[in-house]
PAFIDO-964606 format. One record per residue (C-alpha): z, x, y; residue in three letters; residue number from 1. Coordinates in steps of 0.05 Angstrom, whole numbers. Layout:
! PAFIDO-964606
+--------+--------+--------+------+-----+
!      Z !      X !      Y ! type ! seq !
+--------+--------+--------+------+-----+
!      Z !      X !      Y !  ALA ! NUM !
...
+--------+--------+--------+------+-----+
This chain:
! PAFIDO-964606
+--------+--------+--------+------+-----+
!      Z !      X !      Y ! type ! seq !
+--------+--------+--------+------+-----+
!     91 !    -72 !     93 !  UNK !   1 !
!     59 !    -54 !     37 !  UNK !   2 !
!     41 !   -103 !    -16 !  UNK !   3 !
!     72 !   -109 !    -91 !  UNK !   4 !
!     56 !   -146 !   -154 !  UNK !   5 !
!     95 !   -198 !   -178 !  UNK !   6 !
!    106 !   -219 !   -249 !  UNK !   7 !
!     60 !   -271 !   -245 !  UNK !   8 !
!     -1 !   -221 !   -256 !  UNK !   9 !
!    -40 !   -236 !   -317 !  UNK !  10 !
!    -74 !   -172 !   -314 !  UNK !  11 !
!   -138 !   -192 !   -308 !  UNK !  12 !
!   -160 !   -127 !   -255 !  UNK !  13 !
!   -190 !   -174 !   -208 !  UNK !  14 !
!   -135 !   -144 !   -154 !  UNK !  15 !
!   -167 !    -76 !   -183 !  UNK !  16 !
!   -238 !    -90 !   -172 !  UNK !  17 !
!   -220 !   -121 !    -99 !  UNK !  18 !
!   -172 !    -68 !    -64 !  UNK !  19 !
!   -217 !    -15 !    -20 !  UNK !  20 !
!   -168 !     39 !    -26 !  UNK !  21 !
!   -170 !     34 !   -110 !  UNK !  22 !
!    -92 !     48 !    -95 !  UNK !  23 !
!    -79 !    -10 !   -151 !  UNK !  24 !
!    -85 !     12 !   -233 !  UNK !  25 !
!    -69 !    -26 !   -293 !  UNK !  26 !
!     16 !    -11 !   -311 !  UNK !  27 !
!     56 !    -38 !   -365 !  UNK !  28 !
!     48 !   -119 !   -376 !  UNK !  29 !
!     17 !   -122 !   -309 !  UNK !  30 !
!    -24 !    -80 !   -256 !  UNK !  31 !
!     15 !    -37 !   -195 !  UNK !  32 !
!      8 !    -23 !   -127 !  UNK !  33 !
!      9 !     48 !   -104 !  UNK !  34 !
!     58 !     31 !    -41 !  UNK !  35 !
!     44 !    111 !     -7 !  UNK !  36 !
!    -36 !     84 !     -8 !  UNK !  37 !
!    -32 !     17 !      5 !  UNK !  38 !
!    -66 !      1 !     82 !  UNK !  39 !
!    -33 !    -75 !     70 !  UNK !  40 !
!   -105 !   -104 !     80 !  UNK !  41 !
!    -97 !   -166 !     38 !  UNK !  42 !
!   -155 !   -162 !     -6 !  UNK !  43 !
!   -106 !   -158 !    -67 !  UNK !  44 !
!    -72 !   -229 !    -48 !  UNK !  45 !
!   -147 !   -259 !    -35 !  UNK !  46 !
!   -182 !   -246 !   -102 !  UNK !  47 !
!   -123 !   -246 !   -143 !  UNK !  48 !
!   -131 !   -318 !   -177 !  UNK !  49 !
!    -49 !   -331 !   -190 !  UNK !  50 !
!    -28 !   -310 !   -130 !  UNK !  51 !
!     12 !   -249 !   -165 !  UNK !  52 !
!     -7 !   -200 !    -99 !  UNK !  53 !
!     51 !   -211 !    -42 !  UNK !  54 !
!     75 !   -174 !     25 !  UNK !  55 !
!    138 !   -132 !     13 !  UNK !  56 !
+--------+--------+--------+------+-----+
């Protein structure tokens, strides 16, 4: 399953600057995961540092 963004994100990009598929940009009060792109790798949920990045 492909992962989403809770409203815990502080917007900070460092979900951004981890994901190797760049499927995640900056949306309105906090950053969005492209769900068609997503490969579910994980690297989101690792270097994001509130834990904002969870499994669908």
């Amino acid at each position: 399953m492909a992962y989403k963004i809770t409203d815990e994100c502080i917007s900070c990009g460092a979900c951004a600057d981890g994901c190797p598929v760049s499927c995640i940009s900056e949306g309105d009060g906090k950053y969005v995961i492209n769900a068609d792109e997503c490969i579910e790798c994980g690297a989101c949920a690792e270097t994001c540092p509130v834990g904002a990045p969870v499994a669908e």
